[in-house]
ZALUM-11399 format. One record per residue (C-alpha): residue in one letter; x, z, y; residue number from 1. Coordinates in nm, 4 decimals, decimal comma, padded with zeros to 6 digits, m for minus. Each point is the difference from the previous one (the first is absolute). Last residue first. Layout:
N
{"A"; {X; Z; Y}; NUM}
...
//
This chain:
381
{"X"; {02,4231; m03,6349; 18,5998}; 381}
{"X"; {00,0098; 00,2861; 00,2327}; 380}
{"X"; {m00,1742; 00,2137; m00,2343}; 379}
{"X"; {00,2936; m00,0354; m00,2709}; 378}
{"X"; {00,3121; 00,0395; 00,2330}; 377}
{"X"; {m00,1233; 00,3325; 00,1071}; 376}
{"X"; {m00,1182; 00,0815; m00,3244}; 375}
{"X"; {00,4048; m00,1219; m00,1466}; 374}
{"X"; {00,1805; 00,1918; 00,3177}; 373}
{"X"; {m00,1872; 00,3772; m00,0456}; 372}
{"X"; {00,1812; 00,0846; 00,3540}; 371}
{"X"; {00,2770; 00,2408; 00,0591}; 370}
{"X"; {m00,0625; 00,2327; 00,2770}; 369}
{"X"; {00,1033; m00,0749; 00,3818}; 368}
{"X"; {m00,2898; m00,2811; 00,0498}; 367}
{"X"; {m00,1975; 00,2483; m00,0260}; 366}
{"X"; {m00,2634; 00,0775; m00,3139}; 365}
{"X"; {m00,3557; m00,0180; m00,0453}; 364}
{"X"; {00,0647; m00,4123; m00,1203}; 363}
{"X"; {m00,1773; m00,2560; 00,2255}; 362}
{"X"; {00,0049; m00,3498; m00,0982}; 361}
{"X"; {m00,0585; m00,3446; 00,1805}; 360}
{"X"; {m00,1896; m00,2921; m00,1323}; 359}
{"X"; {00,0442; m00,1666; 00,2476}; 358}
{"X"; {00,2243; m00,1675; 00,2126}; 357}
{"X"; {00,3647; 00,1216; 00,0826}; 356}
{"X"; {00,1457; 00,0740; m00,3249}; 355}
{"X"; {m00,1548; 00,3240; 00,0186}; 354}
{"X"; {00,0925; 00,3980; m00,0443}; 353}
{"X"; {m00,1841; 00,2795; 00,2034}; 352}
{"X"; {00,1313; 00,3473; m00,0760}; 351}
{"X"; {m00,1250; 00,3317; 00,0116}; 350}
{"X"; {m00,1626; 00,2397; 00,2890}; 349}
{"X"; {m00,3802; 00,1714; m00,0701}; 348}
{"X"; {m00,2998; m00,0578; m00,2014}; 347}
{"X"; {m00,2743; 00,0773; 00,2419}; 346}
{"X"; {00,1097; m00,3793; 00,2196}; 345}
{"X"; {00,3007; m00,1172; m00,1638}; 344}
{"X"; {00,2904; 00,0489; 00,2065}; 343}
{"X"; {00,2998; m00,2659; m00,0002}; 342}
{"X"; {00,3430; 00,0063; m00,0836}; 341}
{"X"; {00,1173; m00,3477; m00,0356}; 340}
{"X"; {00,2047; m00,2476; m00,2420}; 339}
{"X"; {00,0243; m00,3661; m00,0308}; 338}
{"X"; {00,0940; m00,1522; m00,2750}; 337}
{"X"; {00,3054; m00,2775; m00,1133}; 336}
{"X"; {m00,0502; m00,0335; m00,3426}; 335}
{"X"; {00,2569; 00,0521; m00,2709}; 334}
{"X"; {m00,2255; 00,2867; m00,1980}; 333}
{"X"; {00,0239; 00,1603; 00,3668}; 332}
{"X"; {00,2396; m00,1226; 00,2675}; 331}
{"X"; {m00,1102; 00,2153; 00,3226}; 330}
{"X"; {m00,0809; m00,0836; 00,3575}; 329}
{"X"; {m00,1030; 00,2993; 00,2166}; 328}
{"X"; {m00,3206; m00,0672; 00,1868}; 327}
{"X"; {m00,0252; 00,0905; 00,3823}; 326}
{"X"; {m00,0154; m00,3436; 00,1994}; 325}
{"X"; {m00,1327; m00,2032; m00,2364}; 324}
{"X"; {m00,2850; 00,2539; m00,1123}; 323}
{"X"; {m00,0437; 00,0722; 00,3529}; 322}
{"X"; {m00,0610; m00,3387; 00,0437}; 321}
{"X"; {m00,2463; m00,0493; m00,2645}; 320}
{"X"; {m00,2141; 00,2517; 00,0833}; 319}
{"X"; {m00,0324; 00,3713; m00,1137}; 318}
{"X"; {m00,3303; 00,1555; 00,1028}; 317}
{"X"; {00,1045; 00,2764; 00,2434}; 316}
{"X"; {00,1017; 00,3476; m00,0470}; 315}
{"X"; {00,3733; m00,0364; 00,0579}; 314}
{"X"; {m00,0157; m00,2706; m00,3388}; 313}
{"X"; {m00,3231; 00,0441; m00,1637}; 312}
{"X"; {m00,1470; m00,1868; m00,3328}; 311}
{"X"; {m00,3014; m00,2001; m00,0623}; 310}
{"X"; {00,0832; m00,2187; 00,2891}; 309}
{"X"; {00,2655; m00,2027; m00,2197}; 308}
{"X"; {m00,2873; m00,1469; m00,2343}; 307}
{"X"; {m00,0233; m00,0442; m00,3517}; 306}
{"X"; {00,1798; 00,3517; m00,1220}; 305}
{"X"; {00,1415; 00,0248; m00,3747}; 304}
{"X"; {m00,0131; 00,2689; m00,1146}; 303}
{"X"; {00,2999; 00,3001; m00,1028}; 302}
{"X"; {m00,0997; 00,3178; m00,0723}; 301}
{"X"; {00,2080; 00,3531; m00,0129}; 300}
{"X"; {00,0535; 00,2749; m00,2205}; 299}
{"X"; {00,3033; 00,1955; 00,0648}; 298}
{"X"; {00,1797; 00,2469; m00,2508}; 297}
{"X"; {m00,0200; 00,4045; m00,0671}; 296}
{"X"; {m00,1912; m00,0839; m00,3206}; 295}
{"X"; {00,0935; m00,3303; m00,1100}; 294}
{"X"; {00,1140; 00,0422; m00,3809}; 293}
{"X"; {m00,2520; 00,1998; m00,0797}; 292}
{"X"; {m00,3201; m00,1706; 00,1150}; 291}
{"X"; {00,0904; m00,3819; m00,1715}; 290}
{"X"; {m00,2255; 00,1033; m00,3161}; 289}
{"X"; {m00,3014; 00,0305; 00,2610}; 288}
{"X"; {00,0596; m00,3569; 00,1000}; 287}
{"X"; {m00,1175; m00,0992; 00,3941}; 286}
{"X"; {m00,4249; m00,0558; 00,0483}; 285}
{"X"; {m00,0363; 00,3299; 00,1074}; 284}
{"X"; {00,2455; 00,1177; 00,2308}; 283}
{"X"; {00,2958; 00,1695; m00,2015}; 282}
{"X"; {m00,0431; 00,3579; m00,1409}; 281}
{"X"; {00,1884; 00,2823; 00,1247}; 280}
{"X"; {00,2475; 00,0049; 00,3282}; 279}
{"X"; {00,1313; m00,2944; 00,0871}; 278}
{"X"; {00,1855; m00,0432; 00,3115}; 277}
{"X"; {m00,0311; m00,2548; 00,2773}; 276}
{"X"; {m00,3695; m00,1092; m00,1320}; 275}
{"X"; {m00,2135; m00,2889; 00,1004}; 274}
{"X"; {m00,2320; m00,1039; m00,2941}; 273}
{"X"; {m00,2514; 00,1803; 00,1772}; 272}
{"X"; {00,0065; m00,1487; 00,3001}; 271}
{"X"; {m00,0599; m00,3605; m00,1129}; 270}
{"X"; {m00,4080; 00,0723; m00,0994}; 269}
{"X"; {m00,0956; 00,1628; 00,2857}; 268}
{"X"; {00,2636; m00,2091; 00,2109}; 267}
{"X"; {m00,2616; m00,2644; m00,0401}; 266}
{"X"; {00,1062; m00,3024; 00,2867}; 265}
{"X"; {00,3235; m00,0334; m00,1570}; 264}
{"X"; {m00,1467; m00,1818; m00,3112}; 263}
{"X"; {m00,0269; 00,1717; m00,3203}; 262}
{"X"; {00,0790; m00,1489; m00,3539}; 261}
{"X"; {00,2773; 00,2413; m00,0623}; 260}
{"X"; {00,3559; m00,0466; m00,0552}; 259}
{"X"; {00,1863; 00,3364; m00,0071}; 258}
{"X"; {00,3623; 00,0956; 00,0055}; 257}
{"X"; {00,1433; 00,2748; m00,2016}; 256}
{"X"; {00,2740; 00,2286; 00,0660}; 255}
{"X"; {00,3382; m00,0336; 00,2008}; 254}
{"X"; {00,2274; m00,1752; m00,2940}; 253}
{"X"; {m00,2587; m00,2334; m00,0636}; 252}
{"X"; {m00,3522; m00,0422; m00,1988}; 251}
{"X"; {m00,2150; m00,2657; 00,0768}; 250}
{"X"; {m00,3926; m00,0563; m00,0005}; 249}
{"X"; {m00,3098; m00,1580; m00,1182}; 248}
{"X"; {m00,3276; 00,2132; 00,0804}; 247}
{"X"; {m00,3124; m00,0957; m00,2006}; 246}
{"X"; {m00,3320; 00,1701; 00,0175}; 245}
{"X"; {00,1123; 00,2318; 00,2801}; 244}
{"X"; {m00,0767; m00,2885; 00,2034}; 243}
{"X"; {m00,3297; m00,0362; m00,1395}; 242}
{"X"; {m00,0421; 00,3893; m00,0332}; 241}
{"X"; {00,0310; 00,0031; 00,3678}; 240}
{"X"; {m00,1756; m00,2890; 00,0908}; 239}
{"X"; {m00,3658; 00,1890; m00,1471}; 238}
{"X"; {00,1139; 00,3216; 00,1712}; 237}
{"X"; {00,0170; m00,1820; 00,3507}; 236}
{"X"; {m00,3334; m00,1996; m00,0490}; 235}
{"X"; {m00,1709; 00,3527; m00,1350}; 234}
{"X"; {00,1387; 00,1419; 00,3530}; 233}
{"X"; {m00,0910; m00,3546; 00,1965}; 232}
{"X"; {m00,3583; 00,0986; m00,0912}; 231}
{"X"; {00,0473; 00,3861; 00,0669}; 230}
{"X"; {00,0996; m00,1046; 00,3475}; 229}
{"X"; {m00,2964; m00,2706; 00,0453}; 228}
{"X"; {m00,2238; 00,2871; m00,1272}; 227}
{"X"; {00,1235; 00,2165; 00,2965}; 226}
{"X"; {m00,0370; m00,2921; 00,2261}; 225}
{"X"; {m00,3672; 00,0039; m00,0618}; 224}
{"X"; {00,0289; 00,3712; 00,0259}; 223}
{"X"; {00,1107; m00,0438; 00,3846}; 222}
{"X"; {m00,2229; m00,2128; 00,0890}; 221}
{"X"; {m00,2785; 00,1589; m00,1137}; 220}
{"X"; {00,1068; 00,2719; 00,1902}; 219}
{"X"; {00,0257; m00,1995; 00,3756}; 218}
{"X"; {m00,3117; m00,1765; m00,0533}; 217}
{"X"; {m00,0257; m00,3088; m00,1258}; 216}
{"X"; {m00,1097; m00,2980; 00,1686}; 215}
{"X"; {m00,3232; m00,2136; m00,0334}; 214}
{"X"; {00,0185; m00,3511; m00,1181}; 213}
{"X"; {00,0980; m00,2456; 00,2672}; 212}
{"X"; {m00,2295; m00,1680; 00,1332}; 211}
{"X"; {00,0799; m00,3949; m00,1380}; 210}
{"X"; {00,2419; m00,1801; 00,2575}; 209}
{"X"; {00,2952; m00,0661; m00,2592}; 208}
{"X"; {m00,1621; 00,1350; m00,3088}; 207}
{"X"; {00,1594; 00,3627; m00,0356}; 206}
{"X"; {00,0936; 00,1566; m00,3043}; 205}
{"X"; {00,3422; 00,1907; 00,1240}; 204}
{"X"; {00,1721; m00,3257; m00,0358}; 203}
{"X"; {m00,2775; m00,2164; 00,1896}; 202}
{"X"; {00,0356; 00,2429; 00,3532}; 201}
{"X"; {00,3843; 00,0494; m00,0522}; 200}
{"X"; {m00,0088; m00,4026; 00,0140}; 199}
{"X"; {m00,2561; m00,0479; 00,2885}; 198}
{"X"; {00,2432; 00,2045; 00,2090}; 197}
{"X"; {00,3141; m00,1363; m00,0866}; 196}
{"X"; {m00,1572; m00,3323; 00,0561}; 195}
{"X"; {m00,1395; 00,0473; 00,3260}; 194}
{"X"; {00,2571; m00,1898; 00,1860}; 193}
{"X"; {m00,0914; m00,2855; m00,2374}; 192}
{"X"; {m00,3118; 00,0432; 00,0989}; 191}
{"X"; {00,0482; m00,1158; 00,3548}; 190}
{"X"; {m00,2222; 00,1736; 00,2344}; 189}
{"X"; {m00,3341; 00,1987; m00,0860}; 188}
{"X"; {m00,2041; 00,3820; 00,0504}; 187}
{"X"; {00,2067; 00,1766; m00,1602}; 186}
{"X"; {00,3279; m00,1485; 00,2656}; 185}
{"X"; {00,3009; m00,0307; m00,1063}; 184}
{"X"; {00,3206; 00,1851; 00,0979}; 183}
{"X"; {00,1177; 00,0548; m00,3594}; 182}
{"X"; {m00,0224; 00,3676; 00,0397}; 181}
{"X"; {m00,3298; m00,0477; 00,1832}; 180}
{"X"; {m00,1495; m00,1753; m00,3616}; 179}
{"X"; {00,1876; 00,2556; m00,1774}; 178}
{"X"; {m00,2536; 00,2645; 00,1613}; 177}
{"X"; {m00,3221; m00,2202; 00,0151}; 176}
{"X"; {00,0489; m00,0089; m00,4025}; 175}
{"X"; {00,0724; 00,3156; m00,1068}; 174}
{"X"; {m00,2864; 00,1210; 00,1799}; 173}
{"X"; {00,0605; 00,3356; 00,0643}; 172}
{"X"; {m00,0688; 00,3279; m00,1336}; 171}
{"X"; {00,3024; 00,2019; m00,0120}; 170}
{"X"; {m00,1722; 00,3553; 00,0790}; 169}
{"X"; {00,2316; 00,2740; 00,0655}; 168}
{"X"; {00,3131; m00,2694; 00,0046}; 167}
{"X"; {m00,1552; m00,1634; 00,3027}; 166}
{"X"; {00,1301; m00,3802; 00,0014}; 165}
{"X"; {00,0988; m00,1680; 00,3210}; 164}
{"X"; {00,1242; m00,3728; 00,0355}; 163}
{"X"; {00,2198; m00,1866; 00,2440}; 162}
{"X"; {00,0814; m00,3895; 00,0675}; 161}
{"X"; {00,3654; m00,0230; 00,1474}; 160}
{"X"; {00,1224; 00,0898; 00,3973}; 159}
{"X"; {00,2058; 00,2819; m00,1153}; 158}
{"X"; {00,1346; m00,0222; m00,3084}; 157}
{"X"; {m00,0168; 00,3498; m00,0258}; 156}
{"X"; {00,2839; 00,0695; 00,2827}; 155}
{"X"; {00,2526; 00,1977; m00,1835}; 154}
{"X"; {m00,0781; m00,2864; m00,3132}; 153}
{"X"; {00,0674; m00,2421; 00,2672}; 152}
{"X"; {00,3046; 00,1961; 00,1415}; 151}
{"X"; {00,1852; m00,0100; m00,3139}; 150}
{"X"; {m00,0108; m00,3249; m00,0313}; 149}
{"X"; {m00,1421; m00,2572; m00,2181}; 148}
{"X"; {00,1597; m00,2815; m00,2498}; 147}
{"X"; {m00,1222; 00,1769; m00,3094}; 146}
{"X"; {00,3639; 00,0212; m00,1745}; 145}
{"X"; {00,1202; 00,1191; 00,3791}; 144}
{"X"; {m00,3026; 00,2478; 00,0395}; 143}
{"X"; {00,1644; 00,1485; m00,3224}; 142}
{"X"; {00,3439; 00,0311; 00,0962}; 141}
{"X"; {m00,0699; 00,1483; 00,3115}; 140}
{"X"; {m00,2556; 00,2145; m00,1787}; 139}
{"X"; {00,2686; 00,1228; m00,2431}; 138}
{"X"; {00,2741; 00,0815; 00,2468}; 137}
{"X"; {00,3425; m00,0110; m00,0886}; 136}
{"X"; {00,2949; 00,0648; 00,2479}; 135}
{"X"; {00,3676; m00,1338; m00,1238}; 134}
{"X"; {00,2483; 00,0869; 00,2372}; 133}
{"X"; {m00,0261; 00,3478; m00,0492}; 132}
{"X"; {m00,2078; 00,0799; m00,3366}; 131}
{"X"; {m00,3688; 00,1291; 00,0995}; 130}
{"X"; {m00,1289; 00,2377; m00,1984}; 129}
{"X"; {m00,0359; 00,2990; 00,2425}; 128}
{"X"; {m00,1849; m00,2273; 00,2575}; 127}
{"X"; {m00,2709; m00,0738; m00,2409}; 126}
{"X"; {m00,0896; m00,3009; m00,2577}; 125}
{"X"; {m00,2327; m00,0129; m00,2577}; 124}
{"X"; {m00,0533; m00,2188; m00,2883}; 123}
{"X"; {m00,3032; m00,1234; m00,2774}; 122}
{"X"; {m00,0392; m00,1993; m00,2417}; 121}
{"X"; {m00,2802; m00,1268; m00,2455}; 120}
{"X"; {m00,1723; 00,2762; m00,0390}; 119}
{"X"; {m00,3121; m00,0016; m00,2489}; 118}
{"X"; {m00,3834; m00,0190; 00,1072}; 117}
{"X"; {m00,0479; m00,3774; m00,0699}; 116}
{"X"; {00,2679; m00,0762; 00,2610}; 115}
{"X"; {00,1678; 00,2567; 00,2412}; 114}
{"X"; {00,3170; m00,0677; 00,2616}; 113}
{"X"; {00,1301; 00,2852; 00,1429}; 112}
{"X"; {00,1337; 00,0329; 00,3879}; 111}
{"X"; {00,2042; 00,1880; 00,1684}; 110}
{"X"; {00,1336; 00,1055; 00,3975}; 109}
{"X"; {00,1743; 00,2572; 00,1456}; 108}
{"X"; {00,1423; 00,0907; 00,3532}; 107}
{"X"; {00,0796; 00,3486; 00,0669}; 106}
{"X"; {00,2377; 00,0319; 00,2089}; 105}
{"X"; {m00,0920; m00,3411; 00,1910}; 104}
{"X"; {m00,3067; 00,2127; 00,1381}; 103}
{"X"; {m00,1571; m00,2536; m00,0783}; 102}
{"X"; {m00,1019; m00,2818; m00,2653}; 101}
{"X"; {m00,1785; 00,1967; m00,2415}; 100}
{"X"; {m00,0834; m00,2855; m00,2478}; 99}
{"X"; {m00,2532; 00,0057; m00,2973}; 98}
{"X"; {m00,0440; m00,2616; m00,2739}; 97}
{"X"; {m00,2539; m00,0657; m00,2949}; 96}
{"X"; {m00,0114; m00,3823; m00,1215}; 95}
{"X"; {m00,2561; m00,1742; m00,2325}; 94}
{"X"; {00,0471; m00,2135; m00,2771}; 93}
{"X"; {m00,2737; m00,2720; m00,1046}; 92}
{"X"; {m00,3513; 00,0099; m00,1324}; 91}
{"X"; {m00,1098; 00,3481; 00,1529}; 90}
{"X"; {m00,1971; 00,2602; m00,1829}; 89}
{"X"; {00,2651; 00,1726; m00,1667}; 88}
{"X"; {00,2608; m00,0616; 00,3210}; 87}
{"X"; {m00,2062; 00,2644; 00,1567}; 86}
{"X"; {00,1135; 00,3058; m00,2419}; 85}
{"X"; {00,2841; m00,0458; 00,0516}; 84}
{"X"; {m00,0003; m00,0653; 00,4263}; 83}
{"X"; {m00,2281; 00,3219; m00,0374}; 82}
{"X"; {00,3229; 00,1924; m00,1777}; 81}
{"X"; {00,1646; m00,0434; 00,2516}; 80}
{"X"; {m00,1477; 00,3128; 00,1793}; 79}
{"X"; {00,2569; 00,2161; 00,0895}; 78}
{"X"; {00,2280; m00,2227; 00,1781}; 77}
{"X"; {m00,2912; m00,1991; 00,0934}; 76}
{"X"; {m00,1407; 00,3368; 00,2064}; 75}
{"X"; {00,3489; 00,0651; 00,1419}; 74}
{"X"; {00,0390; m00,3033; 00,1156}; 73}
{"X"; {m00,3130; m00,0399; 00,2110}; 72}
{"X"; {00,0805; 00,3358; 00,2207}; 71}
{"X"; {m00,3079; 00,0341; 00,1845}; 70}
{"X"; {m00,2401; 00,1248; m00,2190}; 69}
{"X"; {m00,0403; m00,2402; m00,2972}; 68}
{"X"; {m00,3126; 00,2224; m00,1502}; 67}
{"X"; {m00,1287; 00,0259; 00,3768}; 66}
{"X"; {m00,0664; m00,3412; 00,0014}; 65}
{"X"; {00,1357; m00,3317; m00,0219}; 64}
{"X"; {00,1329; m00,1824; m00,3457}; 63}
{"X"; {00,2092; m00,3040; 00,0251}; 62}
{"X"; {m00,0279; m00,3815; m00,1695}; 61}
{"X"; {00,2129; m00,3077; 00,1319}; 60}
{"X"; {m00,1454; m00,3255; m00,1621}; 59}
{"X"; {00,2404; m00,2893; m00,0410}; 58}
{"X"; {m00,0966; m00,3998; 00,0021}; 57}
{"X"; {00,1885; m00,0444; 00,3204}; 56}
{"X"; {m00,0419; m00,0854; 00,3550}; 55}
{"X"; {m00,2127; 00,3095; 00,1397}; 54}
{"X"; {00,1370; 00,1993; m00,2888}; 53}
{"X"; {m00,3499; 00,1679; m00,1444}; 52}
{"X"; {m00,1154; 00,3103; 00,0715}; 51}
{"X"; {m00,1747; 00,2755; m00,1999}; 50}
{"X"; {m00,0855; 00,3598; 00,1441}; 49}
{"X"; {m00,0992; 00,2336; m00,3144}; 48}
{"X"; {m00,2426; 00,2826; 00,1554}; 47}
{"X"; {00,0616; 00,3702; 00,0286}; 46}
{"X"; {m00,3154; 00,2151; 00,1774}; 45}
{"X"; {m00,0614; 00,2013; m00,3086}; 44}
{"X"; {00,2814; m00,0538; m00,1659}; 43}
{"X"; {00,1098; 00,3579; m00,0119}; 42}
{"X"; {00,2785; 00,0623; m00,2569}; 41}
{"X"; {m00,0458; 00,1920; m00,3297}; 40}
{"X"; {00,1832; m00,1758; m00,1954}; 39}
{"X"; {m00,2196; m00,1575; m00,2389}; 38}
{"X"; {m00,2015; m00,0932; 00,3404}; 37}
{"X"; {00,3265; m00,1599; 00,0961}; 36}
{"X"; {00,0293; m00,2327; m00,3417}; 35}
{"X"; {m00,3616; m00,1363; m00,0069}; 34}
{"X"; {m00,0707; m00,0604; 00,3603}; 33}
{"X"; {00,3404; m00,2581; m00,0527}; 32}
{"X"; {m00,1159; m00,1169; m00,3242}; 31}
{"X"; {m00,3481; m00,0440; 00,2352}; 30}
{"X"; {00,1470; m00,1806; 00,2929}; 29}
{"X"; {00,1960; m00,2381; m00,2556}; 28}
{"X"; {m00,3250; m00,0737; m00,1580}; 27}
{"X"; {m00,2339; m00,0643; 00,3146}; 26}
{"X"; {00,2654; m00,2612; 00,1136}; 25}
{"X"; {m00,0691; m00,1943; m00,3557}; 24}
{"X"; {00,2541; m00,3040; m00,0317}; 23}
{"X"; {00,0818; m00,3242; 00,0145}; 22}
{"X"; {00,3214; m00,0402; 00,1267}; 21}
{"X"; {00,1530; 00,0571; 00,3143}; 20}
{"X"; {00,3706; 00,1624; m00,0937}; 19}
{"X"; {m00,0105; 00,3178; 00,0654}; 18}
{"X"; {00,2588; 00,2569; 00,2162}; 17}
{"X"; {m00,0847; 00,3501; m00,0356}; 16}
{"X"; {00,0227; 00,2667; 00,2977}; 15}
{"X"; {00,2574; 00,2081; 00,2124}; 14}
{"X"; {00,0970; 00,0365; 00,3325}; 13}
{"X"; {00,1916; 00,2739; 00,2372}; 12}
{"X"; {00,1957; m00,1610; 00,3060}; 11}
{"X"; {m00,3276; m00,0842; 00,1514}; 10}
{"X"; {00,0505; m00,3111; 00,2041}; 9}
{"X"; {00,0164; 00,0995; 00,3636}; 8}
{"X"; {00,3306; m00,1265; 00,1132}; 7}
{"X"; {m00,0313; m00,3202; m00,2593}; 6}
{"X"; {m00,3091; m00,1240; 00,2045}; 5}
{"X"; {m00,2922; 00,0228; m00,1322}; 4}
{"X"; {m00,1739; 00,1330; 00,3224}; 3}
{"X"; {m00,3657; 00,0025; m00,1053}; 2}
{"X"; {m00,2495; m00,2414; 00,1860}; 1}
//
């Protein structure tokens, strides 16, 4: 049996956390196959190791072989991009980290989070960055929010069900794989252990215990996600001249402030409304006969925001008590608000503002800048 003890875990380790959905193993190995052959690595012996959290529903994933070498963190630090590009083809968030652990000199840790191929956050923490008194590691933090510790992901969840997936030829049975994930049996057992199996199996045009229909190779693959891309491309161009359709907004002493119908989760479409000096023609959408008179001025948004999550406070999710514990209480309009910088995920820092309970709004600006008051006041309701 290996010696797992905390004297001979390695102090180099990286990987991506997942939560266990349904999903295609063969796909992640391939984006993965997909971005180091475009870079010239050597996957010929590299295969994606999965493992799932011997009590939990969480799958650790790592790549071994000579691509990785042996220094793990330096191969995530310079290939994040695979997390990215994962999260397209999984259901639910996924989680990049790396942690050199020893020599204490040069301890550093990260992480990202991806979803649907776009950054969601991301930090890093090193001995040069570190505040006395007030240490901050990201992975710490992290394994915290997941309720794990930094020695299980050192470990590999040791002791839970694990999976291997070349990345030269992914061809695996999809099935089988999540099946052993789930710690159930192909061949029977309780199917409602299976059901994360059976599930991936029907939504990628399976009938429960039909043969599955024959998989694709490795390139058609790839350009069936290609025409997915260009898909969601005409998608993304269609919702950009809707928003751009109609964009109601304020003027104020700092510029002009933005109200389009966009949600946090498209910073495609929010971004460019976000401006701190104007330089040339306003964002589509804004009045042309308004250009003059705010060149050299701000152009921010302001939306209203349904869930506290949706925004970052020290590169987690906010939550309610950290909202309590952290906002600034103002009198706006003669109501009592609450008041927070936060980080919106691609769009960068500005201000949370909420009565408490939903809706909430974010404007592009912090909390240290005058607010547009009256649109404030309007999307809250």
């Amino acid at each position: 049996m290996t010696d797992l003890s905390p004297s001979t875990l390695p102090t180099k380790h990286g990987g991506i956390l997942i939560p266990l959905d349904p999903f295609r193993v063969s796909h992640l190995a391939a984006v993965a196959a997909e971005l180091l052959v475009s870079k010239a690595r050597d996957i010929t012996d590299a295969r994606l190791v999965l493992t799932r959290h011997p009590r939990t529903q969480l799958v650790l994933g790592h790549i071994e072989g000579k691509v990785v070498g042996d220094d793990p963190v330096a191969f995530w630090r310079e290939n994040a991009d695979i997390a990215v590009a994962m999260s397209q083809v999984l259901p639910r968030q996924c989680f990049m980290y790396y942690v050199q652990s020893a020599p204490p000199q040069e301890r550093r840790e990260a992480f990202l989070v991806a979803q649907r191929g776009q950054v969601l956050a991301a930090d890093e923490g090193s001995i040069d960055r570190q505040a006395p008194g007030a240490e901050h590691w990201p992975v710490e933090k992290l394994c915290e929010q997941l309720r794990l510790d930094v020695d299980e992901l050192a470990s590999g969840f040791a002791g839970g069900p694990s999976i291997e997936i070349p990345l030269l030829e992914p061809n695996v049975d999809d099935q089988t794989m999540l099946m052993t994930l789930a710690g159930q049996s192909p061949a029977g057992g309780d199917p409602e252990e299976a059901a994360p199996a059976a599930a991936a199996d029907k939504g990628a045009g399976g009938q429960g215990a039909a043969p599955a229909k024959p998989k694709l190779s490795v390139s058609e693959d790839l350009k069936r996600r290609e025409q997915e891309r260009a898909a969601e491309e005409v998608e993304q161009q269609r919702r950009a001249a809707e928003v751009e359709a109609h964009v109601p907004y304020v003027v104020d002493e700092l510029g002009i402030v933005a109200c389009p119908r966009a949600e946090l989760s498209e910073p495609d479409l929010l971004e460019p409304f976000i401006l701190s000096k104007i330089v040339g023609d306003l964002p589509a959408g804004l009045p042309r006969d308004r250009t003059d008179g705010l060149q050299g001025k701000r152009c921010d948004i302001a939306i209203r925001v349904d869930f506290l999550s949706e925004v970052f406070v020290d590169s987690a999710p906010l939550a309610r008590p950290m909202l309590e514990e952290r906002a600034e209480t103002r009198t706006i309009g003669g109501r009592e608000l609450q008041v927070l910088e936060v980080l919106a995920p691609r769009l960068g820092y500005g201000t949370l503002v909420t009565t408490g309970k939903a809706p909430h709004v974010f404007v592009s600006r912090k909390p240290e800048l005058a607010l547009p008051e009256s649109l404030v006041l309007e999307l809250l309701g």
